[in-house]
py3Dmol code that shows the C-alpha trace and the ligand (Angstrom):
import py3Dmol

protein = """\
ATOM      1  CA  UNK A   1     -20.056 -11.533  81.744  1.00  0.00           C
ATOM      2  CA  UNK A   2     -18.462  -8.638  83.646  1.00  0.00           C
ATOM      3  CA  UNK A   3     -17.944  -9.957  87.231  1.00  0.00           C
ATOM      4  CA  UNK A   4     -19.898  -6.808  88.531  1.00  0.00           C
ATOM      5  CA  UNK A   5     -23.182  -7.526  86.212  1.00  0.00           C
ATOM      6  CA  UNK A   6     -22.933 -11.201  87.933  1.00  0.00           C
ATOM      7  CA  UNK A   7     -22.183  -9.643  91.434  1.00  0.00           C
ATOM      8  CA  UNK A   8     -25.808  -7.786  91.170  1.00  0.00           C
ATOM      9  CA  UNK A   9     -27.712 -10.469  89.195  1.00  0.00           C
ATOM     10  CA  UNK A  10     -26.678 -13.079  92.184  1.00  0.00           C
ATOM     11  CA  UNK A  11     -27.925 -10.240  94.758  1.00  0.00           C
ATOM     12  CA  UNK A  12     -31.163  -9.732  92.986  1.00  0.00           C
ATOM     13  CA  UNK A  13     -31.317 -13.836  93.261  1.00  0.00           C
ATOM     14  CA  UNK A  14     -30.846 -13.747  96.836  1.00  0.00           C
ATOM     15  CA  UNK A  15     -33.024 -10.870  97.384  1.00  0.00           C
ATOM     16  CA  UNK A  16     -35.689 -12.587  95.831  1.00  0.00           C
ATOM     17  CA  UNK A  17     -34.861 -16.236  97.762  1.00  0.00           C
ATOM     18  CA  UNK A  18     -35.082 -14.119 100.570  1.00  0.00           C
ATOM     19  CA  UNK A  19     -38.580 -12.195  99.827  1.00  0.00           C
ATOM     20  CA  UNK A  20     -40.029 -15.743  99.221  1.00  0.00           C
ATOM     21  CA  UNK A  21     -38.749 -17.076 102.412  1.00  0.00           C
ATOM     22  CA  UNK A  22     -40.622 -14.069 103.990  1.00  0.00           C
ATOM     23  CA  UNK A  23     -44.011 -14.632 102.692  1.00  0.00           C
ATOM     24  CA  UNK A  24     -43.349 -18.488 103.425  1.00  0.00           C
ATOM     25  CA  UNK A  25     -42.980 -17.818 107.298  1.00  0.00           C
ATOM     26  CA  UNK A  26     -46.093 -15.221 107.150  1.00  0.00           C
ATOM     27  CA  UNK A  27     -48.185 -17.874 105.443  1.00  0.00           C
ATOM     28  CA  UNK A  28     -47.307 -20.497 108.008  1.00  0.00           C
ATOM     29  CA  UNK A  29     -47.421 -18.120 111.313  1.00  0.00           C
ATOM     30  CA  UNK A  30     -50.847 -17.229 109.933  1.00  0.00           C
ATOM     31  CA  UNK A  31     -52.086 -20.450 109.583  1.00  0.00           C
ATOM     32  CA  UNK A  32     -50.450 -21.277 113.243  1.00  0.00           C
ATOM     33  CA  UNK A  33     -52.874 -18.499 114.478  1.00  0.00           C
ATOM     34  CA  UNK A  34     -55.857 -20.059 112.837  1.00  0.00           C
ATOM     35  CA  UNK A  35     -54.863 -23.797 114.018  1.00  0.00           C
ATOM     36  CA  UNK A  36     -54.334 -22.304 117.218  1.00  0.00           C
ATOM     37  CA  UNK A  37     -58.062 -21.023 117.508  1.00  0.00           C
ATOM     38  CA  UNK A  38     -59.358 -24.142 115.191  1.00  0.00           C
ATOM     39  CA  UNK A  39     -60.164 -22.242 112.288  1.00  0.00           C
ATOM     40  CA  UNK A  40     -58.715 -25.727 110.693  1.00  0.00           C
ATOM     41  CA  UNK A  41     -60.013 -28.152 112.477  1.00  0.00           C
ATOM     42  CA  UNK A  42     -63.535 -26.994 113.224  1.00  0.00           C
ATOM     43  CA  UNK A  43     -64.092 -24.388 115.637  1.00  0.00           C
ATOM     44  CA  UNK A  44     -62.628 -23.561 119.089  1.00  0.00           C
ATOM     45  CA  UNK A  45     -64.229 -26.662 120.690  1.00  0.00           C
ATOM     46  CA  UNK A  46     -62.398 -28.722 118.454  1.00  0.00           C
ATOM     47  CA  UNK A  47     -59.641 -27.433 120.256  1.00  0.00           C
ATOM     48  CA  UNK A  48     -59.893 -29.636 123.473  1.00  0.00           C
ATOM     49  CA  UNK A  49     -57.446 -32.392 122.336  1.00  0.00           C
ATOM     50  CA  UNK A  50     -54.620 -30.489 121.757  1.00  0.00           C
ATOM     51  CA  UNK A  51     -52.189 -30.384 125.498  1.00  0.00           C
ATOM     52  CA  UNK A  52     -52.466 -27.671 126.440  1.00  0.00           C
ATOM     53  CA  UNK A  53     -53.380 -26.673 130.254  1.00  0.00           C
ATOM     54  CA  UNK A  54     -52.308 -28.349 133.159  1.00  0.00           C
ATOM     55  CA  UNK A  55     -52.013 -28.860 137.347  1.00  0.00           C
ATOM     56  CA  UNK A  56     -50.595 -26.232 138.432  1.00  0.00           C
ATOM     57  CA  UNK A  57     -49.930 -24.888 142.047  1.00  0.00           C
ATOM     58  CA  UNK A  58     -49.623 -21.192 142.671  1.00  0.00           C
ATOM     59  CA  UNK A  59     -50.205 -18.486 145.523  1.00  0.00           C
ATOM     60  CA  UNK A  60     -53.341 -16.257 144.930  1.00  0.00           C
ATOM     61  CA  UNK A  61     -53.229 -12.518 145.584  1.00  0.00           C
ATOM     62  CA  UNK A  62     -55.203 -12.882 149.168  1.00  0.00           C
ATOM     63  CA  UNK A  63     -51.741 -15.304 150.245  1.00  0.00           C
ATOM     64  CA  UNK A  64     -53.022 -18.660 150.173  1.00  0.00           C
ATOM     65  CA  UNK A  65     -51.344 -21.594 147.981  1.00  0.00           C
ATOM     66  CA  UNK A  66     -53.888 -23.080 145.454  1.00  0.00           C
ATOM     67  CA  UNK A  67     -53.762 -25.359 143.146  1.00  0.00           C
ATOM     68  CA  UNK A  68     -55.931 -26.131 139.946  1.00  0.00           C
ATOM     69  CA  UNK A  69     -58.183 -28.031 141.833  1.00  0.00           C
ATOM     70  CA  UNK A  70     -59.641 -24.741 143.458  1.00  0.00           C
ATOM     71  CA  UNK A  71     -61.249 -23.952 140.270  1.00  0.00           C
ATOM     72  CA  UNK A  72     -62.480 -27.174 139.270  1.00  0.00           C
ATOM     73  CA  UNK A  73     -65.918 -26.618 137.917  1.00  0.00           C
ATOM     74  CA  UNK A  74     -65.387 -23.515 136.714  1.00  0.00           C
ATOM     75  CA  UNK A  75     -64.760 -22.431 133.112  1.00  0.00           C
ATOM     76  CA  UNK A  76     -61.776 -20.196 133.360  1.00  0.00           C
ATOM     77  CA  UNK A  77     -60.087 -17.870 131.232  1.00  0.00           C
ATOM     78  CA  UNK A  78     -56.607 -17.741 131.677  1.00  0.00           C
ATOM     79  CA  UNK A  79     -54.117 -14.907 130.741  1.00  0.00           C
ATOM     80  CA  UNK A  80     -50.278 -14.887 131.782  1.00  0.00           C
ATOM     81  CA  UNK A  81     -48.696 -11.348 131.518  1.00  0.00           C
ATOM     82  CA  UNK A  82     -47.474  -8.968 134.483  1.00  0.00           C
ATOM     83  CA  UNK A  83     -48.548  -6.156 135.970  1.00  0.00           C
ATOM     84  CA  UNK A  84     -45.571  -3.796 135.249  1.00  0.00           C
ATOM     85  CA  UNK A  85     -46.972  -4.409 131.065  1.00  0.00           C
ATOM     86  CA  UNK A  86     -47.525  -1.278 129.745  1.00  0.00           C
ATOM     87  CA  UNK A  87     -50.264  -1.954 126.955  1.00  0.00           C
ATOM     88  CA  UNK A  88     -50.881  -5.641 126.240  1.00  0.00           C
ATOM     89  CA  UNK A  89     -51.579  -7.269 129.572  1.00  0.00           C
ATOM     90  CA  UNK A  90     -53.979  -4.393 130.956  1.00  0.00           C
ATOM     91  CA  UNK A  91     -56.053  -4.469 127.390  1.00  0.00           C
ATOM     92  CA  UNK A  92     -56.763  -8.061 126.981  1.00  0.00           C
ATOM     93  CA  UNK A  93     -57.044  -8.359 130.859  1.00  0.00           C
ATOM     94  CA  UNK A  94     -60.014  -5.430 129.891  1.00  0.00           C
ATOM     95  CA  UNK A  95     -61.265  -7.206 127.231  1.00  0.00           C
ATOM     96  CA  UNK A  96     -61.497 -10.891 129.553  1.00  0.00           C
ATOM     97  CA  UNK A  97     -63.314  -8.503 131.590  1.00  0.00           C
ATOM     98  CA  UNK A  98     -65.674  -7.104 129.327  1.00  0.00           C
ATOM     99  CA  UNK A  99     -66.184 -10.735 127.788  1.00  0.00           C
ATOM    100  CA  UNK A 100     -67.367 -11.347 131.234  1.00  0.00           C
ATOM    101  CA  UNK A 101     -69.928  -9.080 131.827  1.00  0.00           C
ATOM    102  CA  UNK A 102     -71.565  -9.676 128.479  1.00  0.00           C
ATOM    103  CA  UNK A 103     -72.593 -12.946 129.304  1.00  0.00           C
ATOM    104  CA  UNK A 104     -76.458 -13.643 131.170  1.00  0.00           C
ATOM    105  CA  UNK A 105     -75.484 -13.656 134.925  1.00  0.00           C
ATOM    106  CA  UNK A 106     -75.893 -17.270 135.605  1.00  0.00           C
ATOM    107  CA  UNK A 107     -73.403 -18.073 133.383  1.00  0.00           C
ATOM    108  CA  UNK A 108     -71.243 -15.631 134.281  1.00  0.00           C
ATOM    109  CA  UNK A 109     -70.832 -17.053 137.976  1.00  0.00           C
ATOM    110  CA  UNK A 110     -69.526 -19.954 136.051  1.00  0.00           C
ATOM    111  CA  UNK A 111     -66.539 -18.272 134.666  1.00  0.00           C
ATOM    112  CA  UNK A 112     -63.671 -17.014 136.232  1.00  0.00           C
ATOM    113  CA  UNK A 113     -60.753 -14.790 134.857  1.00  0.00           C
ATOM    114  CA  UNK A 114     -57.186 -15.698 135.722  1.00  0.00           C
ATOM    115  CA  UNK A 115     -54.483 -13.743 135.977  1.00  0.00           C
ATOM    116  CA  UNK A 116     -50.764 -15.969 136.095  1.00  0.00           C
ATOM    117  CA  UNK A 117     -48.049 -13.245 136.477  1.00  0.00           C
ATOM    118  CA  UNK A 118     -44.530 -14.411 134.912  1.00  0.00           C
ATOM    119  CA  UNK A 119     -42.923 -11.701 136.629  1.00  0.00           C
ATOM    120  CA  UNK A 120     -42.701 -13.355 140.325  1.00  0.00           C
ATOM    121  CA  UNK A 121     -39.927 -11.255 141.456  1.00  0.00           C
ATOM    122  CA  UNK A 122     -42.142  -8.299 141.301  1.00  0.00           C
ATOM    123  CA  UNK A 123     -45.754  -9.352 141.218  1.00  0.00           C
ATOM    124  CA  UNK A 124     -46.053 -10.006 144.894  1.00  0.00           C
ATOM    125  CA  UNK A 125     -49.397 -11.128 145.791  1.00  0.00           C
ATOM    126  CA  UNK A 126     -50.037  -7.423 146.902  1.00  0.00           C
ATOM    127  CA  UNK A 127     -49.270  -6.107 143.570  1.00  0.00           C
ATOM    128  CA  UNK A 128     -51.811  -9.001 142.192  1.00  0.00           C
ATOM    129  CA  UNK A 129     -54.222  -7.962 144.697  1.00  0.00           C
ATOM    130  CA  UNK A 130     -54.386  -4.117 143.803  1.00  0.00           C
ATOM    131  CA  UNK A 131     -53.936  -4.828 139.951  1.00  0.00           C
ATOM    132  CA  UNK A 132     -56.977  -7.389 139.528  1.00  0.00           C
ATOM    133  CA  UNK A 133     -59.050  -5.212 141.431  1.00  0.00           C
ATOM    134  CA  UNK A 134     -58.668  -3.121 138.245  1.00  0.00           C
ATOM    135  CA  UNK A 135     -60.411  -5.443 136.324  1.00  0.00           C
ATOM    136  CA  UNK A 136     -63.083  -7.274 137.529  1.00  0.00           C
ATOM    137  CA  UNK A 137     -64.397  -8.752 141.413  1.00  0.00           C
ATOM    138  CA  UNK A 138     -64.540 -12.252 139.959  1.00  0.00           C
ATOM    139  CA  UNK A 139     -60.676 -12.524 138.697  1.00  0.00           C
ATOM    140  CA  UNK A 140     -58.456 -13.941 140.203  1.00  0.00           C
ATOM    141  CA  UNK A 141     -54.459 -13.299 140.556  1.00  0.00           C
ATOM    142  CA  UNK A 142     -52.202 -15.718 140.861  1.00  0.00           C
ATOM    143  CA  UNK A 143     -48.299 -15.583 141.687  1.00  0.00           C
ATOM    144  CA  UNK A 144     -45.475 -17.897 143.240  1.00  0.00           C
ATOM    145  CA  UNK A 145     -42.376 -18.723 143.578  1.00  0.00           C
ATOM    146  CA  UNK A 146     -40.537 -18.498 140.102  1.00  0.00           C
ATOM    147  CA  UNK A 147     -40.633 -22.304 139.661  1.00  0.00           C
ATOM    148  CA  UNK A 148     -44.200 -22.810 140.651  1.00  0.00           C
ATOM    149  CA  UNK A 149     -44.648 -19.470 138.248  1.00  0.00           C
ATOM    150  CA  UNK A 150     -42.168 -21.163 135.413  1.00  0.00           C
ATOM    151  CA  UNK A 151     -44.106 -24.925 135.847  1.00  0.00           C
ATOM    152  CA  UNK A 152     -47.397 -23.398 135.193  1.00  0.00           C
ATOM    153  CA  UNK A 153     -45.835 -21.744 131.864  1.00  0.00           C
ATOM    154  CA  UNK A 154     -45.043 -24.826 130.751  1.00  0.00           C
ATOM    155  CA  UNK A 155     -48.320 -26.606 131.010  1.00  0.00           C
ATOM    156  CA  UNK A 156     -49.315 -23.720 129.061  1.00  0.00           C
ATOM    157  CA  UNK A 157     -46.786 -23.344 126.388  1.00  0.00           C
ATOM    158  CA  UNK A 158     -46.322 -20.171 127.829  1.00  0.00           C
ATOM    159  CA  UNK A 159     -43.033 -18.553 126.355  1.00  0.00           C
ATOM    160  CA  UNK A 160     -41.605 -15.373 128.428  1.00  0.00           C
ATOM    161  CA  UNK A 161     -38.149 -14.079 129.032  1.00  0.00           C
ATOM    162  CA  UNK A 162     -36.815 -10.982 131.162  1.00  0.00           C
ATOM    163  CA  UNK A 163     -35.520  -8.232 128.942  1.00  0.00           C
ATOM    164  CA  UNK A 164     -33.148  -6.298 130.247  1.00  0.00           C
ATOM    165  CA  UNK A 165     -33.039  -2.141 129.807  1.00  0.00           C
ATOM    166  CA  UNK A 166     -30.198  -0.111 130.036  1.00  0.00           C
ATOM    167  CA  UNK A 167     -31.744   1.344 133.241  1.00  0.00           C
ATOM    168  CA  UNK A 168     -30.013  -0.867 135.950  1.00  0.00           C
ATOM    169  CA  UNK A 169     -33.888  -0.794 137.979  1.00  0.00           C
ATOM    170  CA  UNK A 170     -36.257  -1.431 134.758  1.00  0.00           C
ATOM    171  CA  UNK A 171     -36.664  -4.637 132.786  1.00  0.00           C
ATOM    172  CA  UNK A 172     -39.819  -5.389 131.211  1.00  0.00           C
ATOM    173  CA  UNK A 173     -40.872  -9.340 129.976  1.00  0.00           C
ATOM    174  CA  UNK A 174     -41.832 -10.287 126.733  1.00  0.00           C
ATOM    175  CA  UNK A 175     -44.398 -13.190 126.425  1.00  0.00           C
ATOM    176  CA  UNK A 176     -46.725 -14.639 124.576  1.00  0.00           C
ATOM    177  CA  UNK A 177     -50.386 -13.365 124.704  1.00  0.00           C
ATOM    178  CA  UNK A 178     -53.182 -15.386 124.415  1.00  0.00           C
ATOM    179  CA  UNK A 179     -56.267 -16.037 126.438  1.00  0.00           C
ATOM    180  CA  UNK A 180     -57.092 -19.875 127.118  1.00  0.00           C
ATOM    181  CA  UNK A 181     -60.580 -20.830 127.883  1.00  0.00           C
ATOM    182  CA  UNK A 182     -60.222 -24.128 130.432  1.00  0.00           C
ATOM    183  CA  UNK A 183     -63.363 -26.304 130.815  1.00  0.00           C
ATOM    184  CA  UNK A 184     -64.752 -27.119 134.436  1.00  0.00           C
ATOM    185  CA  UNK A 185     -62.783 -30.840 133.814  1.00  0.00           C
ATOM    186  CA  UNK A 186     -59.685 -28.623 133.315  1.00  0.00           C
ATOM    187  CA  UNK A 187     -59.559 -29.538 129.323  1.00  0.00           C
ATOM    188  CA  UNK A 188     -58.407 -26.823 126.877  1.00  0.00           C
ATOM    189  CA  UNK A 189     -61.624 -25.669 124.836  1.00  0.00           C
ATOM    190  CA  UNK A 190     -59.780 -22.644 122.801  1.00  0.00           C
ATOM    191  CA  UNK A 191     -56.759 -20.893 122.404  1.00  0.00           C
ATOM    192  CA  UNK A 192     -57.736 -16.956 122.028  1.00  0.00           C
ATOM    193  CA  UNK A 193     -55.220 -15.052 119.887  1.00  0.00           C
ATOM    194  CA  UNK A 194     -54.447 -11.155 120.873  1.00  0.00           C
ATOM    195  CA  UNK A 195     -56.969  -8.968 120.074  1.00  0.00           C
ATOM    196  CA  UNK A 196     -59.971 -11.216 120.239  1.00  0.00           C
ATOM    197  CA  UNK A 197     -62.849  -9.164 120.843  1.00  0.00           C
ATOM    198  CA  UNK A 198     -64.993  -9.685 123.809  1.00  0.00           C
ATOM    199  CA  UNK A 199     -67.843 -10.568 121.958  1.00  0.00           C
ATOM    200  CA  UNK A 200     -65.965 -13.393 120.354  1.00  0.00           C
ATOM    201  CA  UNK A 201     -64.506 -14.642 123.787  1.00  0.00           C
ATOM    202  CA  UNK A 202     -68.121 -14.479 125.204  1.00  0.00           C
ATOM    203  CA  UNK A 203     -68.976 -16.771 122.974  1.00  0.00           C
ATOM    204  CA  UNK A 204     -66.617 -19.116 122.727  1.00  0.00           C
ATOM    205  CA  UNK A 205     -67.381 -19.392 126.533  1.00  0.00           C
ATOM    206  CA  UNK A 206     -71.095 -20.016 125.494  1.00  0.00           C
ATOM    207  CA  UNK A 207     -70.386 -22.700 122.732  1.00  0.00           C
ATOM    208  CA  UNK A 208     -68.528 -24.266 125.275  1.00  0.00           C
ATOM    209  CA  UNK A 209     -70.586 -24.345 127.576  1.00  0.00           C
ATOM    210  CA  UNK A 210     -73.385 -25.717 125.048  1.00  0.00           C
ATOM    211  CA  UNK A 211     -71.340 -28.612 123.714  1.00  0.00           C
ATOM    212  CA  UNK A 212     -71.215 -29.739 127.753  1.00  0.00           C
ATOM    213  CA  UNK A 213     -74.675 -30.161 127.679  1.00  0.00           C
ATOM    214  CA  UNK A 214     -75.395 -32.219 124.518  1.00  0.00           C
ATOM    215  CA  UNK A 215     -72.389 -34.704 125.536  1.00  0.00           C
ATOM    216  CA  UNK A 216     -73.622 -34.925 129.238  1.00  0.00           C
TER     217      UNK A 216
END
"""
ligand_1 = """\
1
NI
Ni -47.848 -7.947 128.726
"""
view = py3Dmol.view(width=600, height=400)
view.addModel(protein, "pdb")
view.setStyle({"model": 0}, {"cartoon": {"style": "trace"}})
view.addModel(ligand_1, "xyz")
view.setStyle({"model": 1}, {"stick": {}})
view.zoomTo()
view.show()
């Protein structure tokens, strides 16, 4: 065989090793996604086992240090971004917002919206302050110092990392995006992927919610 026929027929072999490898990783970070929101195991509820969710201690945007036990009782949804994002923070922030307001009032005064910046260094609590105020009077921004910011990550598998621009004043942080829905005992009830609409957040707030009162 000419070495230049074998040269392409072990590129077209690799090429196609490759292309399989591809679709492998797709299948699996798909099915991470629907793990992640219990599409395998049974709905978002069925979620509550897995770690995730944690103490935490953190300042607020009005200045004060608080821990997790300020929001005990309350189901919270819980987003970590920062307010310098330019498209993914401010529309699921809008959409934890919306997911708010479409639930009955009573059970909205049970929820509230939290905002975790992992950009410290910027997000100031006077930054928090003005940016929450965007979204909705019950959320809450919280801030600290970057190892209170960096524990809280981790009881969240939060992943985040500073990227650098060329522009010696601009850096933006990439992170992961989803919205976690907390129960009033601080358990994990469901893991929200991006783009969840706020009709589905609403009610994975209200099954929630309605599995607490058949087990209580
Ligand atoms: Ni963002």
């Amino acid at each position: 065989m000419p070495p230049r026929l074998l040269r392409l027929l072990l590129a077209s072999a690799l090429g196609l090793v490759l292309a399989a490898g591809i679709a492998y990783w797709q299948v699996s970070q798909e099915r991470a996604a629907r793990v992640a929101i219990g599409g395998d195991t049974g709905g978002p509820a069925a979620a509550r086992n897995i770690n995730i969710g944690g103490p935490f201690e953190l300042v607020s945007h009005t200045g004060e240090t608080v821990t997790d036990a300020a929001f005990a009782g309350e189901y919270l949804l819980v987003y970590f971004g920062f307010t310098f994002c330019p498209d993914v923070c401010p529309a699921e922030l809008a959409t934890m917002a919306r997911a708010v307001d479409l639930l009955e009032p009573e059970v909205a005064e049970q929820v509230r919206p939290l905002f975790i910046t992992i950009d410290p260094e910027r997000d100031t609590p006077e930054a928090m302050a003005e940016y929450v105020d965007l979204f909705h009077p019950r959320m809450v921004g919280l801030t600290g110092s970057t190892e209170q910011v960096s524990k809280a990550a981790r009881e969240y598998r939060v992943f985040y990392q500073k990227v650098e621009d060329d522009d010696f004043n601009y850096y933006l942080m990439d992170h992961s995006s989803f919205v976690y829905l907390t129960g009033p005992d601080g358990t994990n009830r469901a893991v929200l992927p991006p783009r969840t609409s706020p009709q589905a957040i609403a009610e994975a707030i209200r099954q929630a919610m309605a599995q607490d009162e058949t087990t209580s």
